[in-house]
C-alpha positions, -999 to +999 in steps of 0.1 A: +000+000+000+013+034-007+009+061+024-003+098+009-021+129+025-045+148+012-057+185+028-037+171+063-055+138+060-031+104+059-046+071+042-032+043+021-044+030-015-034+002-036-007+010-059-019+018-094-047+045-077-043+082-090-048+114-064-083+114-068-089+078-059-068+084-027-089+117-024-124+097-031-117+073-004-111+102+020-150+116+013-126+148+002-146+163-031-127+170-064-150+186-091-145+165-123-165+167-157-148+145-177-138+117-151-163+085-145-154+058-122-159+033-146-136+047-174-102+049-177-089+088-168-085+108-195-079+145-178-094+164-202-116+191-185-087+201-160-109+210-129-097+182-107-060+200-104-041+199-071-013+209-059+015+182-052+041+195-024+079+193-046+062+201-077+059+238-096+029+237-111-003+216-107-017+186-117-044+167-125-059+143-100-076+121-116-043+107-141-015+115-116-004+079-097-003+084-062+036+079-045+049+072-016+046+105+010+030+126-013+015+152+004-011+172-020-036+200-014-069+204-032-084+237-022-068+266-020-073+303-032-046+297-064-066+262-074-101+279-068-095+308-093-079+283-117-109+262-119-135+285-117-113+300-147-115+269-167-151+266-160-159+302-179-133+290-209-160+258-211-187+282-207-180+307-229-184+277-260-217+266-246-251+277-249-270+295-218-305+281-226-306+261-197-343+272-189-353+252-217-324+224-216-339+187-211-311+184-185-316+214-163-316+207-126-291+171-133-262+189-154-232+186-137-217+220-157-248+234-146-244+228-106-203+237-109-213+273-124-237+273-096-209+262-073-187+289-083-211+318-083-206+320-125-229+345-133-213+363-164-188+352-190-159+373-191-143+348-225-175+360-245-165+349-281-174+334-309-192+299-306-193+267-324-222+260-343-235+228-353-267+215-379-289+196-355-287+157-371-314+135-352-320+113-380-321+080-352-352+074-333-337+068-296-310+099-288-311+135-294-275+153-304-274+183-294-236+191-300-234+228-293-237+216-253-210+189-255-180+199-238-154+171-251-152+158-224-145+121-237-169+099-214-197+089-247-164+078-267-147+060-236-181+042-228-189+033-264-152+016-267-144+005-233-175-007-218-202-014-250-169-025-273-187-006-303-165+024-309-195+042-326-178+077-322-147+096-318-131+128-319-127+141-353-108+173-362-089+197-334-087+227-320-116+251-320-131+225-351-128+196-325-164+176-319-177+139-313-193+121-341-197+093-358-168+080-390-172+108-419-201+127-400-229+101-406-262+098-390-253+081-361-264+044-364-255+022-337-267-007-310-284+026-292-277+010-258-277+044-243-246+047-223-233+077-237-268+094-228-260+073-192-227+089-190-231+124-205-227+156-179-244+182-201-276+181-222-255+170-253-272+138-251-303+133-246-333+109-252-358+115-279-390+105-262-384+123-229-385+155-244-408+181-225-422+149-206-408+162-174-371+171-154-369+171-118-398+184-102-431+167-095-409+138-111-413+103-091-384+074-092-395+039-089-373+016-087-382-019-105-367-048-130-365-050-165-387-075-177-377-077-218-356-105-205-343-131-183-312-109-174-329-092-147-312-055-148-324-031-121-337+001-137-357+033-127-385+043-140-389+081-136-428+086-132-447+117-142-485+121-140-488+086-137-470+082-170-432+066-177-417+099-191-378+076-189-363+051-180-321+051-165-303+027-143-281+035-108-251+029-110-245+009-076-267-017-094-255-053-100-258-039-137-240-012-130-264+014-145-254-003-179-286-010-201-294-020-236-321-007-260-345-021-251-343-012-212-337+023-218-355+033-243-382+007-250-406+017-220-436+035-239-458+002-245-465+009-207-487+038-215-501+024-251-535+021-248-534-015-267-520-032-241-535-058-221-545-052-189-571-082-183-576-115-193-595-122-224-616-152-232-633-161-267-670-163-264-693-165-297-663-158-316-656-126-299-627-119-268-646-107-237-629-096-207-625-124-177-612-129-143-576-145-137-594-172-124-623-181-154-591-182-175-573-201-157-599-227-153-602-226-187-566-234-190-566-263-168-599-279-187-586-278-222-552-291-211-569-318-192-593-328-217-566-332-246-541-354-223-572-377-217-580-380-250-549-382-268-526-386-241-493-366-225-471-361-253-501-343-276-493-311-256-461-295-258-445-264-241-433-233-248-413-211-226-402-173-229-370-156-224-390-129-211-394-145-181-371-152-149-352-183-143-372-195-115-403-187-135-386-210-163-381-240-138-415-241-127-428-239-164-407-266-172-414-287-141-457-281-149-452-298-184-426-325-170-450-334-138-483-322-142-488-327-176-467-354-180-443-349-214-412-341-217-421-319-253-410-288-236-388-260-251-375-225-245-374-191-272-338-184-264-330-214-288-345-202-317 
């Protein structure tokens, strides 16, 4: 273990961790934009730079190992004014609409200008401007918020393996898109919305369906498949307006299409919400229980007739593996036939 302190405070960490992870572990706060804990550290939004004792200038935190006896300070009157200097640089490239943004109220740019009492931009300039290209169904680019700060192309590589999008051109021409420009066309898993600070990326069908307030978060599990990955559903009006995961989940706020952005069949006023049963040729609503009976007659009166193995069995991904093992143990002992088989092979 390698011994540092941090503001005063001694504490060991494995070697390999940076200043931040040393600092993290000590509950002492760092703002970051660019840095997730589940990405490697790429240091490009410089707000998490400290001062190391023995060294001239400063560094950043969150790609600086951690040595023996390093003694490093994280707050002080030179490291506040050079923060809240880079924050105006980002600032000054980025558009102040946030009464309208989709994001306002859970943008982390948003709270740190808040944080640093940024009312007024003293770097006022010219600004990039960028066509609006939305021509995917799921996510909405809106690139004159993104503040390269890396975490949608680190996700889509490092954790997704997809490497959708990159950084293309530099300098003041710099953005994130996909190869040559192109619509973007990808699994749409949804981890760079997941992962993005700003309003840069946002979902298509939450749009004006709702931010923070009167906003309620029930916590529940995806049930598109067996998997079983712990998502929220952020509830409006008694209508789904998204869907995210936390990140101290066993999924580890990861989701795929389907989970994130495949949630509006809730609300569709075709679905099913009762049993129905055929009578005179037409479907009438039914109890759980007249269905059910019906159920068990039918199945009884074709294993009587032609026996066991004239039924088979057909179970759903869907569905949880305990509620797969009883399926499979009805048709094996109740019904009495091994003809039993399972979607996921198909």
């Amino acid at each position: 273990m390698i011994s540092i302190t941090i503001d005063g405070k001694k504490t060991a960490v494995a070697p390999g961790s940076t200043i931040l992870d040393a600092a993290r572990a000590l509950n002492v706060y760092i703002p970051t934009l660019c840095h997730h804990p589940k990405l490697t550290p790429f240091g490009g939004c410089r707000l998490c730079v400290v001062e190391v004792k023995g060294v001239p200038r400063p560094l950043t935190a969150c790609t600086t190992p951690a040595t023996e006896g390093m003694e490093v300070a994280t707050s002080t009157p030179g490291l506040e004014d050079l923060r809240k200097t880079v924050l105006e640089l980002i600032l000054s490239d980025h558009p102040m609409d946030c009464m309208a943004c989709e994001r306002a109220g859970d943008c982390a740019l948003q709270e740190l200008a808040y944080s640093y009492g940024i009312r007024e931009n003293r770097f006022g300039g010219e600004r990039r401007k960028y066509e609006k290209r939305g021509a995917n169904p799921f996510i909405e680019r809106d690139m004159e918020k993104c503040i390269l700060c890396g975490r949608c192309v680190k996700v889509c590589k490092e954790v997704q393996g997809v490497s959708a999008i990159d950084f293309a051109y530099r300098g003041f021409n710099a953005k994130v898109c996909p190869p040559f420009e192109h619509d973007l066309n990808c699994e749409f898993c949804g981890q760079c919305v997941a992962v993005c600070p700003t309003g840069a990326l946002t979902g298509k069908a939450w749009s004006k369906k709702g931010r923070q307030k009167d906003v309620k978060e029930v916590d529940t599990v995806c049930g598109y498949c067996g998997v079983g990955c712990n998502i929220t559903m952020h509830v409006k009006d008694n209508e789904v307006v998204r869907v995210s995961s936390k990140p101290d989940t066993w999924n580890e706020g990861w989701l795929c299409v389907k989970g994130r952005f495949g949630y509006r069949f809730i609300n569709s006023p075709e679905r099913l919400t009762t049993p129905l049963i055929k009578k005179a040729g037409q479907f009438a609503p039914a109890t759980w229980d007249e269905a059910l009976d019906i159920v068990a007659k039918k199945l009884s009166g074709i294993k009587q007739k032609h026996g066991p193995d004239s039924i088979g069995g057909f179970s759903s991904a869907r569905c949880t593996n305990e509620d797969n093992y009883i399926f499979q143990k009805f048709v094996r002992a109740a019904i009495g036939t091994n003809n039993v088989d399972h979607c996921a092979r198909l």
